[in-house]
C-alpha positions in Angstrom: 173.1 144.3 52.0 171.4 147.3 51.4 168.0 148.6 50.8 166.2 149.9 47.9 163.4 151.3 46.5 160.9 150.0 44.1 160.5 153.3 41.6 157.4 152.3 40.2 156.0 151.6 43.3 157.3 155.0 45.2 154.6 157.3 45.7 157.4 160.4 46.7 155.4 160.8 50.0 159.6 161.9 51.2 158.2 159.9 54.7 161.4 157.6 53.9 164.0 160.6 53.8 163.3 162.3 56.6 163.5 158.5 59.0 166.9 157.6 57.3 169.4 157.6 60.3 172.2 158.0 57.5 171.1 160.0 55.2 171.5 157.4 52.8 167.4 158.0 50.8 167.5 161.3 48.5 165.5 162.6 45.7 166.4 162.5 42.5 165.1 163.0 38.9 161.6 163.0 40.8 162.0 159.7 43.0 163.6 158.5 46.0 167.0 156.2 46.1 168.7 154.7 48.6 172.4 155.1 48.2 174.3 151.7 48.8 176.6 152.5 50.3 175.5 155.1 52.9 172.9 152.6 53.7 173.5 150.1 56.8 169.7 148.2 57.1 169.6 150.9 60.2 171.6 148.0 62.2 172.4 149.6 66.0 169.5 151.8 65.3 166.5 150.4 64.8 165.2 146.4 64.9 164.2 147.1 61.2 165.1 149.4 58.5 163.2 152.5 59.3 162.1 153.3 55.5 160.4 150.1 55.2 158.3 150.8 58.7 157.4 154.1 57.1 156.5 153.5 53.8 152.7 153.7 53.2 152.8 151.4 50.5 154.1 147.8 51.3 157.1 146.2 49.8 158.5 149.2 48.0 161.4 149.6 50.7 162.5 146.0 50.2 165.8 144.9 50.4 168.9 144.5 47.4 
């Protein structure tokens, strides 16, 4: 299942985008999404999905 993020909580720091390992977080119509299907939870990368260790701003990279 993938990730997303929580627009109202999104802050547009971009911190997410740049640590996405599949290019799956983009910008658009001023906030960041998480495409579904480009998104794997960062499994064989990372223990946890990177965007949520990098968010400065606790459960807004939360899972689906």
């Amino acid at each position: 299942m993938a990730y997303k993020i929580i627009a109202s909580q999104c802050t547009v720091c971009g911190a997410c985008e740049f640590e996405c390992p599949n290019g799956a977080i983009s910008l658009k119509n001023d906030i960041y999404v998480i495409d579904p299907k480009k998104c794997t939870q960062c499994e064989g990368q990372s223990e946890t999905p990177r965007c949520a260790d990098v968010c400065p701003v606790p459960d807004t990279c939360v899972q689906a």
